[in-house]
N, C-alpha and C positions, 0 to 999 in steps of 0.2 A: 273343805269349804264350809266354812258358817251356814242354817239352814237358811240365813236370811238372804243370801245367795240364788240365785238362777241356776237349776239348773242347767247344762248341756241337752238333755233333752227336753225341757222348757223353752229352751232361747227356736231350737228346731220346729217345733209348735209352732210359737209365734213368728218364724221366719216362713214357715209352711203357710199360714192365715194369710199373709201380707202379699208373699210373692209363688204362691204355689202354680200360678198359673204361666210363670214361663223360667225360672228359677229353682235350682234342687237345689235339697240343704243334706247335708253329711255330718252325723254324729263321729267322731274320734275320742280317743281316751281322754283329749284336754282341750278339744278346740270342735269348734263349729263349723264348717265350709258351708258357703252360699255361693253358689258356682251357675251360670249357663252351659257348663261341658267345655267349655273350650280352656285350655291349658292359660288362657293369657286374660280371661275373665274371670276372678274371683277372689271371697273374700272370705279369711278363718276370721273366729271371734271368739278368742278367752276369755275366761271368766277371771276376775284378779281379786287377792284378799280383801282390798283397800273400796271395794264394794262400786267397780267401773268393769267397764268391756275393752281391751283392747282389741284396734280392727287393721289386719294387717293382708296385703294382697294386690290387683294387679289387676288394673283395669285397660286392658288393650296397652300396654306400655306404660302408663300414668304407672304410679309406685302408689299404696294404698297402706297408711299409716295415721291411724284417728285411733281416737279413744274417746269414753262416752261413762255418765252413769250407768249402772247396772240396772236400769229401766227396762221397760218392753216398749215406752216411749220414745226415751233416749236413744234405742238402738234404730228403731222404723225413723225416725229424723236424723240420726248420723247417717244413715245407710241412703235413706233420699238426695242428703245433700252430696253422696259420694259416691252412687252408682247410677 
């Protein structure tokens, strides 16, 4: 990844700030979970060359497929308008 990239553990910060109070986040090799525990709430989030996030996952049966700039904006306003 380019350094002008988000980190995976940068995006888990800022997903900790925003939603730490009822919300965990899950660092992996390539991808981010924001999860409540439950198998059928949650969201991974990549980081991609082209300097976006995609957001793929599963909200109570809804299918969870958005994608966003590579912001700490763009992702807390993709994520409100999706979870």
């Amino acid at each position: 990844m380019p350094e002008s990239l988000p980190t995976l553990d940068t995006i888990a910060e800022w997903l900790n700030e925003e939603y730490n109070a009822y919300l965990s986040t899950y660092v992996y090799d390539d991808h981010v979970r924001l999860t409540n525990g439950s198998a059928a709430y949650y969201v991974n989030i990549s980081v991609n060359d082209d300097n976006s996030f995609t957001l793929n996952g599963e909200r109570y049966g809804d299918e969870i497929t958005k994608s966003c700039d590579a912001t700490r904006e763009a992702l807390i306003t993709t994520l409100a308008q999706t979870i």
